[in-house]
C-alpha positions as CSV (number, residue, x, y, z in Angstrom):
1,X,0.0,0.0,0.0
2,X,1.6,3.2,-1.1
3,X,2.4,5.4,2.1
4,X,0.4,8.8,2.4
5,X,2.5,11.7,1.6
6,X,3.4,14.2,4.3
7,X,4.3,17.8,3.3
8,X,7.3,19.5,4.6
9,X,6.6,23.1,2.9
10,X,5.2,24.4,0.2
11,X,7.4,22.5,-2.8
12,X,8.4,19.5,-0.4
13,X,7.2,16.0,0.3
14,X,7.9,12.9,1.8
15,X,6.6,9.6,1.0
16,X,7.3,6.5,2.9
17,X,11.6,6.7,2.9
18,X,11.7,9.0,-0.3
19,X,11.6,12.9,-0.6
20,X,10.1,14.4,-3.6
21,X,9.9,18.3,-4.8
22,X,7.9,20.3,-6.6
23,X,9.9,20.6,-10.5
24,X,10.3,24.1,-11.1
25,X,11.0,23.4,-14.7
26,X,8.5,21.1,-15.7
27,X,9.6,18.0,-17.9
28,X,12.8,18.5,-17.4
29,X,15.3,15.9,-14.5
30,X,18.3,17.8,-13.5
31,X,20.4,14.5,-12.7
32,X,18.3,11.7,-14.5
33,X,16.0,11.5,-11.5
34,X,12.7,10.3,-11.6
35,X,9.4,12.3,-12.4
36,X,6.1,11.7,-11.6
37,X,2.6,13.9,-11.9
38,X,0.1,14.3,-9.1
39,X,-2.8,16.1,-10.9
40,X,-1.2,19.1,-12.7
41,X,2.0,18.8,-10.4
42,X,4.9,17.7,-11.5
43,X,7.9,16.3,-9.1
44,X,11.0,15.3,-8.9
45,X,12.9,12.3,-6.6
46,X,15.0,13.6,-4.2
47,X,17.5,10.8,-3.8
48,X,19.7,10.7,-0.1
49,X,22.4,9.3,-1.7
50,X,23.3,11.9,-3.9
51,X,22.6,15.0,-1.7
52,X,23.1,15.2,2.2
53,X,20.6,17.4,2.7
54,X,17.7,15.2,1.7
55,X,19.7,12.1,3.8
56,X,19.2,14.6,6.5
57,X,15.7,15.2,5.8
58,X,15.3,11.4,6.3
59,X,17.6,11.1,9.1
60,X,16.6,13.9,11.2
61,X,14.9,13.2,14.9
62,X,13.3,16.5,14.9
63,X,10.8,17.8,12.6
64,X,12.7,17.7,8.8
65,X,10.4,21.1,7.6
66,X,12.4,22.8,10.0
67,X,15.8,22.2,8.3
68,X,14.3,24.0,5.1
69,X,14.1,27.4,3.9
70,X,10.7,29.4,3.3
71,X,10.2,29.9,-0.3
72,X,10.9,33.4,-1.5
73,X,13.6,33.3,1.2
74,X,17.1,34.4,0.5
75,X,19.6,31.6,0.3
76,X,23.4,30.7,0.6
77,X,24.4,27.4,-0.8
78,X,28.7,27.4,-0.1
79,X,29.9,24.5,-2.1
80,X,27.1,24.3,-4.7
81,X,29.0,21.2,-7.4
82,X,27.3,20.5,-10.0
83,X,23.7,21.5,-8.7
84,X,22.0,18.4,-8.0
85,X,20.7,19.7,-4.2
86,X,20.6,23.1,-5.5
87,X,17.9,23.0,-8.1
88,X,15.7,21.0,-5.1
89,X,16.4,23.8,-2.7
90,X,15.5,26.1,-6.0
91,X,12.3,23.7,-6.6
92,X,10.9,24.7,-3.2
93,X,12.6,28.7,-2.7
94,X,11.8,29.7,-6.1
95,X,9.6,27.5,-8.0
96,X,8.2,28.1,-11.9
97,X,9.4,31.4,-13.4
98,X,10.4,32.2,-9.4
99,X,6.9,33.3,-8.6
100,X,8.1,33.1,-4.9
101,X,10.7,35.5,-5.4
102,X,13.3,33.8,-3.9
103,X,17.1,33.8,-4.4
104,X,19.5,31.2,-3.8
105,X,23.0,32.1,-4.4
106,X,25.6,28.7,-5.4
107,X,29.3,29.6,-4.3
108,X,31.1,27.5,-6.4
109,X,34.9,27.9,-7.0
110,X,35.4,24.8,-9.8
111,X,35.4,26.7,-13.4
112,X,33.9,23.1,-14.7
113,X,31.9,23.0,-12.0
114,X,30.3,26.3,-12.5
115,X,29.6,26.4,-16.3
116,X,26.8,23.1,-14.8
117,X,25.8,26.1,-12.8
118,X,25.3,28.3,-14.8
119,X,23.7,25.9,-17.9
120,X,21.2,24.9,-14.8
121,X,20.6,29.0,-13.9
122,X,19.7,29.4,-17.6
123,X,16.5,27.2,-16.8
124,X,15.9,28.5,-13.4
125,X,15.1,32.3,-12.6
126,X,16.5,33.0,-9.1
127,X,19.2,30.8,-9.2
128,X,22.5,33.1,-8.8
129,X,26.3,30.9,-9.5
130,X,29.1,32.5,-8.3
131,X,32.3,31.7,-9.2
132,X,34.5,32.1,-5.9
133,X,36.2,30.7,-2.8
134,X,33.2,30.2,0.0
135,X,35.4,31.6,2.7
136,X,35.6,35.1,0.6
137,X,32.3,36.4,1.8
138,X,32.9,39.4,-0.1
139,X,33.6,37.6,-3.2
140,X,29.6,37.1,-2.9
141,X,27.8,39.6,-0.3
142,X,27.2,42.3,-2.0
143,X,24.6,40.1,-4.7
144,X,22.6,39.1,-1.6
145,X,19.4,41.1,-1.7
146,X,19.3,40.8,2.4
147,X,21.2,38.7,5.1
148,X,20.6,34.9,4.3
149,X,17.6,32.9,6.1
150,X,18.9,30.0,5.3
151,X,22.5,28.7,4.6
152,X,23.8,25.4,3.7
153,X,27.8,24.5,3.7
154,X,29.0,21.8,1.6
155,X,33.1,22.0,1.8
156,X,36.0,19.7,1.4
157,X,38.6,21.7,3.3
158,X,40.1,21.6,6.6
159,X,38.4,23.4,9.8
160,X,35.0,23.3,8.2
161,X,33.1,23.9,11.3
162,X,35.4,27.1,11.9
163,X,34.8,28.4,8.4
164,X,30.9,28.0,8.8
165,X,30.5,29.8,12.0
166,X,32.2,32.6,10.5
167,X,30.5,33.1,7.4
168,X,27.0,32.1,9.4
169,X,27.8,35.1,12.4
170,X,28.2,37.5,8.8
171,X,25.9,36.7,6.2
172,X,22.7,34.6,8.3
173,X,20.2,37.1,9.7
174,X,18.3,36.7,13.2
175,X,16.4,33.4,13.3
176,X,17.7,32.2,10.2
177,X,18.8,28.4,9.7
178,X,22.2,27.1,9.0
179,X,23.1,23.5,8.0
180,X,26.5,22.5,7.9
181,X,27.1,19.0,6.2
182,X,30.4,17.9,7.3
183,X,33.0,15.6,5.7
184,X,35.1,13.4,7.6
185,X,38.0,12.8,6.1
186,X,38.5,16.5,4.9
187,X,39.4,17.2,8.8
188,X,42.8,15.7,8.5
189,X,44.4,18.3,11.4
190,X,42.2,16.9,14.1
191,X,43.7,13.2,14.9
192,X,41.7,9.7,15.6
193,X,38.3,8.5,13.8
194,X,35.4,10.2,12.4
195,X,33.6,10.1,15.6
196,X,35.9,12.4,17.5
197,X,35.9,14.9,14.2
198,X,32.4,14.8,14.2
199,X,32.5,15.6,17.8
200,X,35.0,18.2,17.9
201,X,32.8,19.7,15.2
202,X,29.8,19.5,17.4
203,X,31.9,21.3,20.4
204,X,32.9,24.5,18.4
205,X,29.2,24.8,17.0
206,X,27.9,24.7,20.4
207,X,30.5,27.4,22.0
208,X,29.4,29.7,19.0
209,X,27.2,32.3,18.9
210,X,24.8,30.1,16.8
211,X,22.3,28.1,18.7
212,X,22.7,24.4,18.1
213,X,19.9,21.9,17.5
214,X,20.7,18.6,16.3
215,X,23.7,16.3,14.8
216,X,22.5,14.5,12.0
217,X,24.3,10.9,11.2
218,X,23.4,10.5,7.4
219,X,25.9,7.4,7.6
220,X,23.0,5.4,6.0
221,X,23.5,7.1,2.8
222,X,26.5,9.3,2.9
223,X,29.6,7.6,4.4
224,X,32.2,9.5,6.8
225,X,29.6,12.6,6.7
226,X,27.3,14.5,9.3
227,X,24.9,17.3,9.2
228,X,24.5,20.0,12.1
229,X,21.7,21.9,12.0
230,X,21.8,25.6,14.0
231,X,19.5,28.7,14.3
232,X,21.3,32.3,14.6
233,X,19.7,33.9,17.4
């Protein structure tokens, strides 16, 4: 029997164990995902395995709407690939033609990367690629329309909880949410396994100024990887 959908905002749902949103850009698969229509609505597979964000959607112990942006919210994506999470963060923030005026800036600092990007932008209004190094906040500031409500950070480089909290306490306004998906194996200064790395992450996050909510183990889907999710009060 096919489980009853449950929404998580406006351009999010979950079914059973898979998370689907709303396609901004109807007929169209970013990544070769799955469609499927529900009356007029079209939407797109979400799949954990390719983007932490959804594994912490799934993962989560609290309530997953709360690790999402509004739509028409202003958003930070630091570490934005190819776009696979992006244009599902842009599904929900944005939707068709934008119509919820959002905008959701991708850092990006790989050229190859970013010309993904910036094919994906063509098809998505409110979508913003920039090419530059995450850390530079003012590589990027100035083309946010406000303080971000929502951030995600997605880096492979050292001190990744350190960088976070100081892009967060600059560009996340009051109230706004901040997920930091964290690698592992990119944390090569702080010694032992990934438990203690996780953990040492955990520790700075909490002696922030940001106010810590939950640490995510996505290790079902994404190997050596956690999520934190924080508010800036």
């Amino acid at each position: 029997m096919p489980r009853k959908p449950i929404s998580l905002g406006w351009g999010v749902k979950k079914e059973g164990k898979s998370i689907w949103t709303r396609n901004a850009n109807k007929g169209v698969s970013v990544k070769g995902e799955r469609r499927k229509r529900t009356g007029k609505i079209e939407w797109r597979r979400w799949d954990p395995y390719k983007s932490k964000v959804a594994a912490a959607l799934l993962k989560t112990k609290g309530d997953p709407s709360q690790i999402l942006p509004d739509p028409g919210s202003v958003c930070l994506y630091l570490g934005a690939s190819s776009g696979t999470t992006v244009s599902h963060i842009h599904d929900h923030v944005c939707g068709a033609e934008n119509h919820h005026n959002g905008q959701l800036l991708a850092i990006e600092i790989s050229p190859r990367m970013m010309r993904d990007l910036q094919t994906l932008a063509e098809q998505r209004k409110g979508l913003i690629p920039i090419l530059t190094d995450a850390r530079d906040v003012n590589g990027y500031a100035t083309m946010m329309r406000s303080k971000a409500q929502w951030i995600h950070q997605d880096l492979s480089i050292a001190d990744q909880a350190q960088n976070f909290i100081s892009i967060a306490e600059k560009t996340l306004s009051k109230g706004g949410t901040g997920i930091l998906s964290l690698k592992a194996a990119s944390e090569r200064s702080i010694d032992g396994e990934d438990e203690s790395r996780f953990a040492r992450a955990e520790s700075l996050l909490r002696q922030s100024s940001l106010d810590f909510i939950e640490r995510i183990d996505i290790g079902q889907y994404q190997e050596q990887h956690a999520v934190f999710h924080v508010r800036h009060l």
